[in-house]
N, C-alpha and C positions, 0 to 999 in steps of 0.2 A: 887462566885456570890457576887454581893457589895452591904452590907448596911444590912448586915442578922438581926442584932436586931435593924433595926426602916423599916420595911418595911411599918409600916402604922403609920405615924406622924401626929401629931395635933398641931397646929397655933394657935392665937387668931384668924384671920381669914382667914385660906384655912387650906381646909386638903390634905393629899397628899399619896396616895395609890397607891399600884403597886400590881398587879395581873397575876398569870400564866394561859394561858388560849394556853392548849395545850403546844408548845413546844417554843412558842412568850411569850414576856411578853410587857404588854402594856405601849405607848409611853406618854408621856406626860412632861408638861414643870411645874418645879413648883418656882414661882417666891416668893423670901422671902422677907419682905416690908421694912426692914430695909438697906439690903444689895444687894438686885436685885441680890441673887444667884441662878440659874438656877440648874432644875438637870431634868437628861438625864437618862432614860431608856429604854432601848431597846432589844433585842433577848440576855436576861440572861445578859446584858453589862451594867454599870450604871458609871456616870459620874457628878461631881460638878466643875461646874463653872461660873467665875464671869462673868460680864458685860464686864470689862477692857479684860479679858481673851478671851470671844466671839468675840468682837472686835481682838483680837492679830490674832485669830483664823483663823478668815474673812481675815483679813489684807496679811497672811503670806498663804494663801491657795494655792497660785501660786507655792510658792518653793518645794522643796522634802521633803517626808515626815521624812527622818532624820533631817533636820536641824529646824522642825518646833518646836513650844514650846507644849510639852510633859504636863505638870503640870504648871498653872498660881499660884496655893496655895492658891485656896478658899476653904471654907467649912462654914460649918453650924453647929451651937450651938444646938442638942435639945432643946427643951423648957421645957420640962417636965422632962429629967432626968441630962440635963449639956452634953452632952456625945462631945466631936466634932466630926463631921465626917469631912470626908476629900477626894482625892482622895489614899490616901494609905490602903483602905480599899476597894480597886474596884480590881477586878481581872486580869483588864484590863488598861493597856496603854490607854491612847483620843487619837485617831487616829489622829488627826488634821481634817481638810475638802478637801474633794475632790479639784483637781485642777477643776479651772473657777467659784468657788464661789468667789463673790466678791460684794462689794459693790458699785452700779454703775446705783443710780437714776437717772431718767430723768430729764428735765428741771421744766415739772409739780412737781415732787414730791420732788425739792430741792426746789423749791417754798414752796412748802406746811410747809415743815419742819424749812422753813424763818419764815412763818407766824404764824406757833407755838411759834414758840423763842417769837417774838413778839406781844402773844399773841391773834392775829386775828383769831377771829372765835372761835369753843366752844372748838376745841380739844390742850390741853396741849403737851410739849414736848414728843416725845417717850423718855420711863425708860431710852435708851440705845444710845440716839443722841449725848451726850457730847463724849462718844467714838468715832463717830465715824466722825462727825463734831465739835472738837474743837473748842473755843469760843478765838481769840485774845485780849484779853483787852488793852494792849496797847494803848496811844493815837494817834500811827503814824500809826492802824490799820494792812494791808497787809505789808505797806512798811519799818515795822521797819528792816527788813534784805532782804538779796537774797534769793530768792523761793530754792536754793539749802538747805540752814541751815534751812529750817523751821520744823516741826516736822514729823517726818513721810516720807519726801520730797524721791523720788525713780525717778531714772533716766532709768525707765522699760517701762515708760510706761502708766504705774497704774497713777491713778487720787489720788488726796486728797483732801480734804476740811476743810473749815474755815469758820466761822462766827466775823464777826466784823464790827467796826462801820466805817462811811466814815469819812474821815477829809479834811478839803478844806486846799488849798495849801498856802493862804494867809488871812491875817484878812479883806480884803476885797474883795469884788469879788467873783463867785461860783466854781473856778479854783477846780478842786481834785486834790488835793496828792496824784501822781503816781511815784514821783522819791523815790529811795530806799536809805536810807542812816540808818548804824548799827549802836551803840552805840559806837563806837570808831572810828567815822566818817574815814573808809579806805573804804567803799563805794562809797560813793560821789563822790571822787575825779575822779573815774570811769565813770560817768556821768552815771549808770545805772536808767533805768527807765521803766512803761509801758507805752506803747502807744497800742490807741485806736484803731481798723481797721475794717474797715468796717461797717453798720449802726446798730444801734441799734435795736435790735428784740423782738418783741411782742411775750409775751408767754401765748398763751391760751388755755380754757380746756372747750368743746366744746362751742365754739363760747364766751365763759365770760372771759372776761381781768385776768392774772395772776398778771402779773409785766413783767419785761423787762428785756434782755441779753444783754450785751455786751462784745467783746470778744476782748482783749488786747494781746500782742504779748511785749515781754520783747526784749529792746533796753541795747544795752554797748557800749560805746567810751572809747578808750583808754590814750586819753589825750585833754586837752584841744585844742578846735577847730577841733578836726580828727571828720569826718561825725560818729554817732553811728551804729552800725550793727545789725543788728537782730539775737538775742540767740535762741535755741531750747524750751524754757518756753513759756508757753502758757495757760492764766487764762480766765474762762468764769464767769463773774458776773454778778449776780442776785437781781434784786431788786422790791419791790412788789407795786402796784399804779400803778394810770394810768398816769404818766408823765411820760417821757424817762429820765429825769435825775434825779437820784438821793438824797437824800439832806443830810449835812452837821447833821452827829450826828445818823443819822438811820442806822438798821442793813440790813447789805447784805450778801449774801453766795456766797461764791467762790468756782470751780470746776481748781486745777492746778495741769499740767500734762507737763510732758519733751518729747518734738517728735523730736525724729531724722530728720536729716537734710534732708534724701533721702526720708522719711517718708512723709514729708510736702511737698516735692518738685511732691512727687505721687499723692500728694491730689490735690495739686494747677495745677497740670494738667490735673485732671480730671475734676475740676471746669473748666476749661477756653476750654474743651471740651463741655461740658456740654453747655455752654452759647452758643459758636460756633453754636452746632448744632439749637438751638435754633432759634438764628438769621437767619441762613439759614430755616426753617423753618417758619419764619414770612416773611422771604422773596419771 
């Protein structure tokens, strides 16, 4: 069993006890204010880990559980006697998490967690957002590279996200910067870019304005003048106010995910079903 000499630790401020009560032992999360380490106990099983690590955890849930990561290498300093603990004092392997955990907010609550970044309203960022929505600081925002190279990027399927600010495309004018070009401009030359599709959409949580969606579709030509083609990239961005567009210099969150070709072609046929019946119906 893990963790025999500090089963009951003291903080400056939280204490953190675990108790057998029958053949369970009780669950609870204890979060350290320095280092946002977690620790996990459960039926005689106990477990440290970090932020970064929970996040890997979340991230990597889908794959088997051999190739998932076993040990991220946090631990926690007592305070009172120095001792570190770690996980090589648990009896047990982290299991990793169940397939179909995943992280996979809705429109409302990627909003919300815009307008924490940005200070709106009383609640501050969650401890554990930077993992899991990355902050782009770059000046060129989204389009400093191809949504392939970006961090985390998975052609599964799985979503990721980003926080970053807009950049207008020119010193005049409210044009955005959607064409994608990497620091050793072999981009460019590809004319890669997003383009916009479809109108912009009202995101609200009953009946009060959130902010707005819009949902871009990544464009490649392969040489100057060839028409560009439409890639399997696909970004849904989010912006908070009640204006549809955006403005030069504010943050937005991004939701971007890779859909197979037969994937989209199933959707865009249920849509244009959909509508069909519709019109017949009004008809």
């Amino acid at each position: 069993m893990g963790f025999p000499a500090h089963s009951h630790t003291h903080t400056q401020s939280y204490l953190v006890e675990w108790r057998k009560e029958g053949k369970y032992q009780t669950l609870f999360f204890f979060f350290a204010p320095s280092n946002a380490l977690c620790l996990f106990l459960f039926m005689a099983r106990a477990w440290i880990i970090d932020s970064r690590g929970l996040a890997k955890k979340v991230k990597n849930a889908g794959i088997s559980t051999a190739n998932q990561i076993n040990d991220c290498g946090a631990n926690w300093q007592c305070p009172n006697c120095q001792y570190l603990i770690d996980n090589s004092d648990t009896s047990h392997e982290w299991p990793g998490l169940p397939a179909g955990v995943k992280f996979d907010p809705s429109d409302v609550e990627l909003l919300e967690h815009l307008a924490a970044k940005c200070g709106v309203g009383f609640e501050g960022p969650h401890m554990f957002i930077d993992e899991f929505i990355p902050t782009l600081e770059g000046d060129e925002g989204i389009c400093y590279t191809h949504p392939e190279n970006l961090p985390g990027a998975k052609k599964d399927g799985t979503s990721f996200h980003f926080f970053y600010r807009i950049v207008n495309a020119y010193a005049s004018g409210q044009r955005k910067r959607r064409r994608i070009e990497d620091q050793e401009r072999t981009i460019k030359a590809a004319h890669v870019r997003w383009h916009k599709t479809g109108k912009t959409k009202s995101v609200k949580e009953n009946g009060v304005q959130k902010g707005f969606k819009k949902i871009m579709v990544l464009y490649a030509g392969s040489k100057t003048g060839s028409k560009p083609g439409k890639c399997n990239w696909v970004m849904h961005q989010y912006h908070l106010g009640s204006d549809e567009d955006e403005r030069e210099g504010e943050y937005v969150v991004s939701k971007i995910f890779y859909q197979p070709q037969i994937e989209r072609d199933q959707k865009n046929e249920a849509s244009l079903k959909i509508e069909e019946e519709c019109k017949n119906n009004i008809i």
